[in-house]
C-alpha positions as CSV (number, residue, x, y, z in Angstrom):
1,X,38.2,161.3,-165.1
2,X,37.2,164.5,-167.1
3,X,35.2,167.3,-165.3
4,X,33.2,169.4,-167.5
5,X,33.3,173.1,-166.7
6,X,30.3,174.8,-166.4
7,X,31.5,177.6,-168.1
8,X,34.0,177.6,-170.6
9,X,37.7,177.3,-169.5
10,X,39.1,180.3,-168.5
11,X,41.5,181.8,-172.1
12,X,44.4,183.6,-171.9
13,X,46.1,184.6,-174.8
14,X,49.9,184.0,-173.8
15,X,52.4,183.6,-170.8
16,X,52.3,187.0,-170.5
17,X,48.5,187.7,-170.2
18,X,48.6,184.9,-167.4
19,X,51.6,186.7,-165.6
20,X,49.9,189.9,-165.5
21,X,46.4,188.2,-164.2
22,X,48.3,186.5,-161.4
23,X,50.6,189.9,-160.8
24,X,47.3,191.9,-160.3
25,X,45.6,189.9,-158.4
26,X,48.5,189.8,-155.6
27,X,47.6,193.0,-154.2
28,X,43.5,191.4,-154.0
29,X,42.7,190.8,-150.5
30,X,39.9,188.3,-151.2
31,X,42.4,186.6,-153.5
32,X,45.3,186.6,-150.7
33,X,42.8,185.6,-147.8
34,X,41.5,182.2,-150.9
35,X,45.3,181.4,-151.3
36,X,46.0,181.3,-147.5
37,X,43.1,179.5,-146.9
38,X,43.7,177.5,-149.2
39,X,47.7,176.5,-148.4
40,X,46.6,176.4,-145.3
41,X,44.3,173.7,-145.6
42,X,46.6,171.6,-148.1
43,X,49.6,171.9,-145.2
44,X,47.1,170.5,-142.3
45,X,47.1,167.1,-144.3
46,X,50.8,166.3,-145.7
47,X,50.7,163.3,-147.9
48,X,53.9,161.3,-149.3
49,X,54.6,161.6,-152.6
50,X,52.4,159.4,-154.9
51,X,50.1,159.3,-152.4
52,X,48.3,162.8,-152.3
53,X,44.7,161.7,-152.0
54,X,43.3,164.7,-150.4
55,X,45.4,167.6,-152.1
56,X,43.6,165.7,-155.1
57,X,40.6,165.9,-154.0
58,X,41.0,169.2,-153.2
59,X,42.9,170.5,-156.3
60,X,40.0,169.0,-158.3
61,X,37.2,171.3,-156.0
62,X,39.0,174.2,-156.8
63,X,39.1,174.1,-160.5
64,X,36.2,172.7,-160.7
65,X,34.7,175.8,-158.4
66,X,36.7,178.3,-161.0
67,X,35.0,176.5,-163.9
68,X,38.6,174.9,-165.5
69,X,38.2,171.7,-166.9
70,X,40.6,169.3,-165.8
71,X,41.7,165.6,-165.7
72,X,42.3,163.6,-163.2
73,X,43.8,160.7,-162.2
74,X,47.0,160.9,-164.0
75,X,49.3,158.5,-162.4
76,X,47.0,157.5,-160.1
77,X,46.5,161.4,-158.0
78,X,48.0,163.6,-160.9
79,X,45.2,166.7,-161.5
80,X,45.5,168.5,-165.2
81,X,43.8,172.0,-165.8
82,X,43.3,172.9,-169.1
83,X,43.7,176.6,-169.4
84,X,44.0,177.0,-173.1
85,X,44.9,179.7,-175.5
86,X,41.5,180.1,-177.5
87,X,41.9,178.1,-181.1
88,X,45.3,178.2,-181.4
């Protein structure tokens, strides 16, 4: 399965851009309070390995809710963003 963003995917121009993104938004309290929320919620359903149904599920909601494309299904629950680097 291939979910279409309805924006285009989010672009970061290296490693580095990415780290800086994710470094900054650390000290974001709406950003913290999403990530616990959001571990919180994965660790309330622990699934065996090859067999994560719902942390599929709801990897898939939250990329498609930041408008990354993504595949899924990849050995059966495997979830792919595509965060890409522009044309290159």
């Amino acid at each position: 399965t291939v979910a279409a963003a309805a924006e285009s995917p989010l672009v970061v121009s290296d490693r580095a851009a990415l780290a800086e993104i994710l470094q900054g938004a650390k000290g974001d309290a709406e950003f913290r309070k999403w990530m616990t929320e959001l571990r919180r919620e994965l660790h309330q359903k622990p699934e065996l390995m090859y067999k994560e149904f719902e942390t599929s599920k709801v990897v898939q909601r939250e990329l498609a809710a930041l408008g990354v494309p993504f595949t899924a299904g990849i050995g059966g629950t495997g979830v792919v963003g595509v965060i890409g680097a522009g044309e290159g």
